[in-house]
N, C-alpha and C positions, 0 to 999 in steps of 0.2 A: 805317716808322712805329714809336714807342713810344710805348709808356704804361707811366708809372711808377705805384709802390704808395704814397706817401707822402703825407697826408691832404689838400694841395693841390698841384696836380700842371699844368703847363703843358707840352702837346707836342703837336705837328706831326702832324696828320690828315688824309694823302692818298688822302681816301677814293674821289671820284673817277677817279683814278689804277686803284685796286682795280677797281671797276666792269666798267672795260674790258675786264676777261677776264673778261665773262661766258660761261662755255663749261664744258663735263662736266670739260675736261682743262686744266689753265693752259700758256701758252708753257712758264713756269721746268720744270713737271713732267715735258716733255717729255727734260731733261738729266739725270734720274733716274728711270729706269721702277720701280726697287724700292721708292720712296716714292709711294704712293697715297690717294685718299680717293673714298673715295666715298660717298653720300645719297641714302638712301630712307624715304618717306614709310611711318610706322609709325600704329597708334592712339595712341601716347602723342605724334609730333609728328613731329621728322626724326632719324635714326639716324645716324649719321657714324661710317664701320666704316673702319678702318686697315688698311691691310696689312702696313706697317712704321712706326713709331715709334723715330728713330736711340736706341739707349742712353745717348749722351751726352748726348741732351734733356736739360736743366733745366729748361725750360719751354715750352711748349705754347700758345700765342695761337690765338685762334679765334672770327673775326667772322663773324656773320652779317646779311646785306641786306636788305634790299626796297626797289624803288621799281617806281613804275607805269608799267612799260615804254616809261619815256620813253628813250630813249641815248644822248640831247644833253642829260647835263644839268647847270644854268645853275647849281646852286648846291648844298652837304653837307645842305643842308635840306631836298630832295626824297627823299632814303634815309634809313629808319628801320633804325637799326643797334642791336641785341644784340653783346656781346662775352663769353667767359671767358677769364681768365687763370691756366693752370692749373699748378699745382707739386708739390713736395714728395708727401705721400700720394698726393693727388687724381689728381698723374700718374704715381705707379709703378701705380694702380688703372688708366689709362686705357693702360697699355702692358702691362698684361697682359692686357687682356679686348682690346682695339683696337674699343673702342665706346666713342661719347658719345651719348647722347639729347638734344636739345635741343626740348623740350614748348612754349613761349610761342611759338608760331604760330598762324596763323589760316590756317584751311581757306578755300582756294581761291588762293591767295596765292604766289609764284612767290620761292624764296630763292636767293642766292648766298651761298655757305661757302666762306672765306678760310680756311689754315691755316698758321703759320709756327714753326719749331723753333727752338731759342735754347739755345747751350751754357755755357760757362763764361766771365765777363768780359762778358757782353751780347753775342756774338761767333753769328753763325749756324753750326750743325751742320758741319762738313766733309762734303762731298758731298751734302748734303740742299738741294733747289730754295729760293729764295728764300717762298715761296708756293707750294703749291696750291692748287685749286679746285675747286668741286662746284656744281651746280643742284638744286634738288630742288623741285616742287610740291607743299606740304601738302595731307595730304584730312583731316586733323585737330588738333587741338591742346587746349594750355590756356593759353585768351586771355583777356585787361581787357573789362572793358565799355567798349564808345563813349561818346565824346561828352567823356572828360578834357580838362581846358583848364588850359594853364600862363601863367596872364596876369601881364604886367611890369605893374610899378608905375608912375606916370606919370613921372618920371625916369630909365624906365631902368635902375635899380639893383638891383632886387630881382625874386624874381619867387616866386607861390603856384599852387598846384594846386587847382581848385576841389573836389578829394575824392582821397580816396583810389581806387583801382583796384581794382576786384573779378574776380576770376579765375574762372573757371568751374567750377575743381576748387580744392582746398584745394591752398596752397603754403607752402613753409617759408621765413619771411624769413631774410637774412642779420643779425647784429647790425649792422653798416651797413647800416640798412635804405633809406636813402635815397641818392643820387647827384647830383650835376646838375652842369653844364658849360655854358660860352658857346663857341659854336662861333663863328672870326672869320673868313670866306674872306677870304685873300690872295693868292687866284690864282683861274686858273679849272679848276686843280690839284688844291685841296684845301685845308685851315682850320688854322689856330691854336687848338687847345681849352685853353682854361682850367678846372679841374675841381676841385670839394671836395666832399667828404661835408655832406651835409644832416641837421638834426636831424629836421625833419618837413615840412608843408606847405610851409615857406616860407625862402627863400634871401635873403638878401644877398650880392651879388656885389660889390659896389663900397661903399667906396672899397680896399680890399682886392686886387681884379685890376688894377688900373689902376698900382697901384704896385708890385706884384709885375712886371707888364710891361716899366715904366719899369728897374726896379731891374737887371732882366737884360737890358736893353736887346732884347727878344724882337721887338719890331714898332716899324717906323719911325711918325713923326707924321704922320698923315692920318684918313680919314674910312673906315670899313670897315663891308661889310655882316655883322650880325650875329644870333644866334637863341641861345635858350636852350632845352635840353632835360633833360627830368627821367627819371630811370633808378629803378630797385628793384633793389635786389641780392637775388637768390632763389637758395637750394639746391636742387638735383634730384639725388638718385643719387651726393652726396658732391659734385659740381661746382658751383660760386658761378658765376651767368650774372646781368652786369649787361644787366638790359634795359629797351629807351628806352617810355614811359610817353607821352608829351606832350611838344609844344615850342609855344615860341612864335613869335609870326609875327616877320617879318624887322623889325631897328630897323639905324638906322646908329649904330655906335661910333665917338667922335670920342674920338682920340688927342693930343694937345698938350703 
């Protein structure tokens, strides 16, 4: 899986794939017992304590789950996914303390934490696992209010959030304060996201991804299930964590 940094960004989200090793310890971690992770449920949310972070890291990815303990499941739109993508300062801070807090949880709520290391040239660590893995049940957080709606336009094209989210504690926006992505399943794998920064409520997504698609010839012509999800980019603790807000219900994307 990547995600690039560049203000629109198309890539390959196997998130499903992920999923599967729901477990305290991942297959991959089991071919390096010196890289570890582990998750415990703090007052501030969930605590993600390192025991080793390679030196060559340059980068640091770090997705976190939820879905409702379904394990068959049918499509990227049943998992509410949070992500940080962390570098430069943010990760020489997170390799010397070997803690992240990640607070936008909700108590009672059951997470799975993806970790993967990334060296130089986009190239994985030498000797560090593809992934590890963590579980952890929140008994607290700092969570949105219920009841956000990301409603598409009657075309399809666009989509608005009917308010803004309000958090339970005071949070520090990032200046991207906005996010959102069309997730497109092409398998029962995992999706095609399409992604750009938003200026506020409201997104136009098309005519704009349909030709960026075509252009890179990224997905063949057919008919694909598809959803829209809206993110906040927030600071905690020096760390930028894009996290998902609202999506909307499934539409099919016709390609042609």
């Amino acid at each position: 899986m990547r995600f690039f940094r560049a203000l629109r960004t198309i890539s390959l989200i196997l998130s499903l794939v992920m999923v599967t090793f729901g477990c305290a310890t991942g297959k991959n971690q089991e071919a390096n017992m010196e890289i570890e992770m582990k998750a415990e449920a703090v007052s501030e949310g969930i605590c993600l304590i390192f025991n080793n972070i390679p030196s060559e890291t340059i980068r640091l990815f770090i997705m976190i789950q939820n879905w409702e303990g379904n394990e068959q499941l049918k499509s990227t739109r049943e998992i509410t996914g949070s992500y940080s993508d962390i570098t430069g300062y943010t990760l020489e801070q997170v390799k010397q303390t070997g803690r992240i807090i990640f607070p936008f949880v909700k108590a009672g709520k059951n997470y799975t934490i993806s970790a993967s290391f990334e060296g130089v040239r986009g190239q994985a660590v030498a000797g560090a696992p593809d992934w590890i893995y963590a579980k952890c049940d929140a008994n607290a957080g700092n969570y949105f209010n219920d009841g956000l709606k990301l409603e598409l336009n009657k075309t399809n094209t666009g989509v608005t959030l009917s308010s803004e989210p309000e958090f339970s504690k005071e949070v520090q926006y990032s200046p991207d304060r906005y996010k959102y992505s069309v997730k497109i399943d092409v398998s029962s794998h995992g999706s095609l996201g399409y992604s750009d920064r938003g200026t506020g409520l409201h997104w136009d997504f098309e005519p704009q991804m349909t030709n960026d698609l075509k252009e890179g010839e990224h997905l063949q012509n057919g008919n694909y299930p598809a959803y829209v999800t809206a993110y906040h980019n927030i600071i905690y603790d020096n760390v930028t964590w894009t996290v998902e807000i609202a999506k909307t219900p499934e539409f099919i994307y016709f390609l042609n």
